[in-house]
N, C-alpha and C positions, 0 to 999 in steps of 0.2 A: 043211458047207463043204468045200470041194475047195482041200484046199493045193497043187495043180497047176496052178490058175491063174492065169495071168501076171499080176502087180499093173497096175493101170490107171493113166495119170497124167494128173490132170485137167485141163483147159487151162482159161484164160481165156477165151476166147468162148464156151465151152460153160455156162458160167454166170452170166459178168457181162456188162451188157449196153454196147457199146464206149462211150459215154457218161459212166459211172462207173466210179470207181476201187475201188466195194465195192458187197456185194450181203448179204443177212442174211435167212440162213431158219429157221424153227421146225420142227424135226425132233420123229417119234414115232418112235422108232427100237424094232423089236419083234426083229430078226434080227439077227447077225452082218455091220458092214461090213468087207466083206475086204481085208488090206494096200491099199493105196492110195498116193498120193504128189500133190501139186498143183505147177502153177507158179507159184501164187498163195500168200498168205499165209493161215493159216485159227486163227480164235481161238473156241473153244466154252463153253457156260455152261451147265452143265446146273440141268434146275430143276427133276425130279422122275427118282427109278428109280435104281437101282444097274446096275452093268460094270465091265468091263475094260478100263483102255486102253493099248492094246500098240505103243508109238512105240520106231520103232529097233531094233525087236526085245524093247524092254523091258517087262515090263506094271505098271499102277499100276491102284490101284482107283478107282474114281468113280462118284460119289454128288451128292445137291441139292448147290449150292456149288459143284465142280469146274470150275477154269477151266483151259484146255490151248489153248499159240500155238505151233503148226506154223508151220516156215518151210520153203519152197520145196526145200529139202536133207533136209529129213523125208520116211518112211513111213510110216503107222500104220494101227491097226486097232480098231474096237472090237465089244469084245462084250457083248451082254447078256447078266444073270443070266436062270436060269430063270424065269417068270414075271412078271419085270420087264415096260415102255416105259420105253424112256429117253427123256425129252423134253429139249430141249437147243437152244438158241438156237447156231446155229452161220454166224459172220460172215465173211466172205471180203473181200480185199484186196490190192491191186498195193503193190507196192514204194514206188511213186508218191504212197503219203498218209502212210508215217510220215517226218516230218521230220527233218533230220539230228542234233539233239541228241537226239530220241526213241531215233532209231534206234542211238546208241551208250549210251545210258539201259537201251536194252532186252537189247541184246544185247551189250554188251563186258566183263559181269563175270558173265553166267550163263549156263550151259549147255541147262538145259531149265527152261521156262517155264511150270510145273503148280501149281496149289493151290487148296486149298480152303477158301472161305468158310463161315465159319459166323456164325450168330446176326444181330445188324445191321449185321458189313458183307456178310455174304450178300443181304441185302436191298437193303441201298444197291449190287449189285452187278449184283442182277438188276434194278432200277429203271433203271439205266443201259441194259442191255439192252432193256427194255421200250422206253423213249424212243427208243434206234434205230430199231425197230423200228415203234415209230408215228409216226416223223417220214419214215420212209423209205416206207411206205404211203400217209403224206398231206402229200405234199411243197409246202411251200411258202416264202412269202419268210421267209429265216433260215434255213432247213434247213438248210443246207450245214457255216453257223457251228455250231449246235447238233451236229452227226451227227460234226464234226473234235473239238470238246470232250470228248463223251461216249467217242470213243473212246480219246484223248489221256488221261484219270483212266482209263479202265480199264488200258489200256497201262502207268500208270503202278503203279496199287496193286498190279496186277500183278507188276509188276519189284520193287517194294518187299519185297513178301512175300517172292519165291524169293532175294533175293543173301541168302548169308551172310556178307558184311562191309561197312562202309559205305565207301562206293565210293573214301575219300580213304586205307583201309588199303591196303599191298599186303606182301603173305606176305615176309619176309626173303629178299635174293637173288634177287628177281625183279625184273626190270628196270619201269622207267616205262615205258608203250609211247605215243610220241608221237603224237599227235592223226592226222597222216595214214595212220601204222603200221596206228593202231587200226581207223580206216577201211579200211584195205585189208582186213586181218584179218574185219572183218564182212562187207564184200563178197565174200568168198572164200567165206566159213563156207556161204555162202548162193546161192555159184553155183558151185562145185568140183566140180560134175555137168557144166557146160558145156564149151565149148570156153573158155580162160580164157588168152588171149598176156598176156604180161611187160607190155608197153606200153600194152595196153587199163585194167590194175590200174593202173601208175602214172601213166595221163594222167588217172585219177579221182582220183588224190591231187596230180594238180598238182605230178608231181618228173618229172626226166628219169629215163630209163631204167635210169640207170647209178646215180645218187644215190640211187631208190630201192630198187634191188637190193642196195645197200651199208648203206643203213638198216635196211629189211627183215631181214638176215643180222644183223646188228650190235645188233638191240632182241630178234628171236625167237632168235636162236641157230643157223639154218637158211637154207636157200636158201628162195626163192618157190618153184621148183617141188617141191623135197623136201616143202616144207607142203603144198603142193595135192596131190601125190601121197600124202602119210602121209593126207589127210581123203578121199581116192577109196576108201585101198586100206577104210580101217575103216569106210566106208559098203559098201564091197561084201561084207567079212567080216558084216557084221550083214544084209547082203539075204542071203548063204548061209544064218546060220543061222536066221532068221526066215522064209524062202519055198523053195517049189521051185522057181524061177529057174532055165531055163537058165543053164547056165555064160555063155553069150555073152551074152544079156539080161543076168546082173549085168556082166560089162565094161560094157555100153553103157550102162545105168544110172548105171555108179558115175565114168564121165565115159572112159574107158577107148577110143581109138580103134580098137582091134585085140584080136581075143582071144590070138594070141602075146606080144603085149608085157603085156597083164594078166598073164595065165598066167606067164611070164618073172617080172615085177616084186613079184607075191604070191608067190610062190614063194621069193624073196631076200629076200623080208621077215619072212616066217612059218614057212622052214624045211619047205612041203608044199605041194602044188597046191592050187587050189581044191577039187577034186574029192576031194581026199585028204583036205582041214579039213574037207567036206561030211558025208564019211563017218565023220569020227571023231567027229560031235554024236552 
């Protein structure tokens, strides 16, 4: 594999058909897939073979059972052992099908969403995958209801597994972050690559500008753009050390309008260039 070349980032109509909100394919995977990134969501099942799988820069192993949900602000990579296929049910999805209690279920008390099944709920894991899979091939009246369900329990056992507290603890000194906070908070986590204005965040949480910019600072501790900038700069620190990325492809990647004001703002943050953190891996 050639770690000189630029990671790809997969779009939505190259895969899903404009119709639907998801699409679910069975991979034999015998090679090396190289860093990557989607705009879609992408949730995988493997069901036989061992690898590697290298998200954010980080790698984990994976095996039958391994389930792994990228979200749209993810990179990742996987590799196979030697003489492995990794076969792997791998389902893709718009923003557009998890629903808003899901969507703060899934993502507002866990960081990365990986684990592995074993025994009968591996089974009961991969049967759910199955069922996608063949109701998505022979679609008919009910599909829709069945194909939202199946995903909605995996989404769920999912989240269950990875948090480490139940969701009504919170660590001493941390503040409650209020229902619309939290919303913004996932919203961000999940498009902090984009172009992302003040007003666009808080006319999704239904405040004015100014009331959310006061809650915001007042629940996290920070400004809006200090957050979006502190999650630009340590997605472009982990594209350094995980790829040979141009210096200017991680700006652009990591949401960055300008390679001077990257260069500039990593620089004040990390105490060295880009190019100087590069060199010191």
């Amino acid at each position: 594999m050639s770690v000189h070349r630029t990671p790809e980032r997969l779009m939505n109509e190259q895969y899903m058909p404009a119709s639907s909100p998801y699409q679910i394919f069975l991979h034999a995977i015998e090679h090396t897939i190289i860093t990557h990134w989607h705009e879609f969501y992408e949730m995988a099942f493997v069901v036989s073979g061992t690898g590697t799988h290298v998200r954010n820069g980080v790698p984990s192993r994976i095996e039958k059972g391994s389930v792994f949900l990228m979200t749209p602000a993810d990179f990742h990579e996987i590799k196979v052992d030697e003489g492995q296929i990794l076969h792997l049910y791998n389902l893709i999805f718009t923003e557009q099908l998890i629903r808003e209690p899901l969507m703060e279920l899934l993502f507002d008390h866990v960081s990365e969403l990986t684990h592995t099944f074993v025994g009968a709920e591996c089974a009961q894991v991969e049967a759910e995958f199955k069922r996608l899979w063949d109701e998505t091939l022979h679609w008919q009246a009910g599909s829709e209801v069945i194909v939202q369900g199946s995903l909605e329990r995996l989404w769920i056992d999912l989240s269950r597994k990875c948090r480490s507290m139940p969701i009504t603890i919170k660590p001493a000194g941390e503040p409650f972050l209020q229902s619309p906070i939290r919303k913004a908070l996932i919203y961000i986590q999940h498009h902090f690559r984009e172009p992302l204005p003040l007003d666009e965040v808080s006319r999704l949480c239904g405040l004015s500008t100014n009331y959310f910019s006061e809650c915001f600072h007042k629940q996290t501790r920070t400004t809006f753009q200090s957050y979006v900038q502190e999650l630009r700069l340590q997605f472009a620190k982990s594209l350094l050390k995980a790829t040979r990325l141009p210096i200017t492809e991680v700006s652009l990647a990591a949401g960055f309008n300008t390679l001077p004001h990257f260069e500039r703002t990593f620089k004040r943050r990390f105490a060295c260039s880009p190019r100087e953190f590069r060199r010191s891996i």
